[in-house]
SESE-898023 format. One line per 5 residues: their letters; for each residue x, y, z of C-alpha. Coordinates in Angstrom, 2 decimals, always signed. Example, Ala and Ser with C-alpha at 12.3 -4.5 7.8 and 13.67 -1.06 7.14 Angstrom:
2
as> +12.30/-4.50/+7.80; +13.67/-1.06/+7.14
end
This chain:
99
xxxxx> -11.46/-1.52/-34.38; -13.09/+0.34/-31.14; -12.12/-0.46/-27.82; -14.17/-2.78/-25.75; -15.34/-0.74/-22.64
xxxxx> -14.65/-2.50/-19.75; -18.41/-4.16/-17.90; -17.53/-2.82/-14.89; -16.73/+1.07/-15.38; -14.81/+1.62/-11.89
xxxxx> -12.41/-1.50/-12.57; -9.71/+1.12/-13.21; -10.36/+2.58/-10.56; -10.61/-0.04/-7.79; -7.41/-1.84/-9.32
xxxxx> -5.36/+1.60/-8.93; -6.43/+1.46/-5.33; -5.32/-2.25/-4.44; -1.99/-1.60/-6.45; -1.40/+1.26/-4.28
xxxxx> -2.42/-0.55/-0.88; +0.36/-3.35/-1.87; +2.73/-0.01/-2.30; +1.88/+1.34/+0.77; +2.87/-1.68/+2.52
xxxxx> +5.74/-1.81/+0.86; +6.77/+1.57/+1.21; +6.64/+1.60/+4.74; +8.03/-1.90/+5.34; +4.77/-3.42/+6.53
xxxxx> +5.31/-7.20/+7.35; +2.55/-8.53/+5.28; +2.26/-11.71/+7.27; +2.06/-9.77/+10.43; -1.25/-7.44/+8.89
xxxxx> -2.81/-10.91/+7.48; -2.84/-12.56/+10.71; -4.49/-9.36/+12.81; -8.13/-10.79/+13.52; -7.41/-13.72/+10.75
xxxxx> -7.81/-11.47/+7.82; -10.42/-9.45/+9.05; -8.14/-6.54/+9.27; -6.31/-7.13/+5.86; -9.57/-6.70/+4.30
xxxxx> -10.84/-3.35/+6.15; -7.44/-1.89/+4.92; -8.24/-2.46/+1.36; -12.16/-1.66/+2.11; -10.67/+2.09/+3.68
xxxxx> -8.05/+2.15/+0.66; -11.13/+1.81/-1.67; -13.24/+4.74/+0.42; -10.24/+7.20/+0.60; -10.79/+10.37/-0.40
xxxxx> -7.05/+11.48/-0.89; -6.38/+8.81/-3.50; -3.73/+11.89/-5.35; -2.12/+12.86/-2.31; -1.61/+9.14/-1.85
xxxxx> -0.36/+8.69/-5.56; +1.84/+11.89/-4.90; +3.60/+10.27/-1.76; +4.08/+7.16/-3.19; +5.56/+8.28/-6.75
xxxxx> +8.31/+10.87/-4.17; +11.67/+9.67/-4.08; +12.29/+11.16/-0.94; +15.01/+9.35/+1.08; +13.14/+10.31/+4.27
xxxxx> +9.45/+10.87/+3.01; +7.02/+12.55/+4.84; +4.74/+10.30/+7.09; +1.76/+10.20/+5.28; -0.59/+11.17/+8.35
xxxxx> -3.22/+11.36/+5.44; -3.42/+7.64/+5.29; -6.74/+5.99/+6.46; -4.85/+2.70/+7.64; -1.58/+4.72/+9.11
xxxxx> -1.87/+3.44/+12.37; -2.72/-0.48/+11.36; +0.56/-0.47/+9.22; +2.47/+1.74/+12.01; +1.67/-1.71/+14.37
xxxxx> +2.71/-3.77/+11.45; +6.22/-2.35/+10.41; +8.46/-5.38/+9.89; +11.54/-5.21/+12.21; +14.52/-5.62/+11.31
xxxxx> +15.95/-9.43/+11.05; +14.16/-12.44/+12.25; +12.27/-12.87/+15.75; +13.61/-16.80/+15.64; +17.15/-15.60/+14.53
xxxx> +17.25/-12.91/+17.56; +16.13/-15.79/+20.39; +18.80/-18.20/+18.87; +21.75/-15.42/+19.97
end
């Protein structure tokens, strides 16, 4: 039995990409909520749109896959300075006024 090509060649391709968006986020303890709600979505979406245009797709692979305890910043990153404004901080907001 072949293997059924897939009808869109670049699915592989485009899935790698929004797999490692959600790792970049991750990674650098985005708050997800926080990104989503920048322009109601409008932002969310130009992050994965620059993810998908990125032209240092292995350099991002190659960060991501490091097991660096302090990793370099990736300063290669299209969307850097969206998820530098987005980093979740530490505990809740609503906790923090209740003190």
């Amino acid at each position: 039995m072949t293997k059924k090509q897939p009808r869109w060649p670049m699915l592989h391709q485009v899935e790698g990409r929004a797999i490692r968006t959600q790792q970049m986020i991750d990674r650098l303890k985005v708050d997800p909520l926080q990104l989503v709600r920048i322009k109601r979505g409008e932002t969310y979406r130009r992050v994965h749109e620059a993810c998908l245009q990125c032209r240092s797709a292995d350099t991002c692979r190659t960060w991501l896959q490091s097991q660096s305890e302090d990793p370099v910043r990736p300063d290669f990153c299209p969307n850097l300075n969206v998820f530098m404004s987005c980093i979740a901080i530490s505990g809740n907001k609503k906790d923090d006024k209740k003190k």
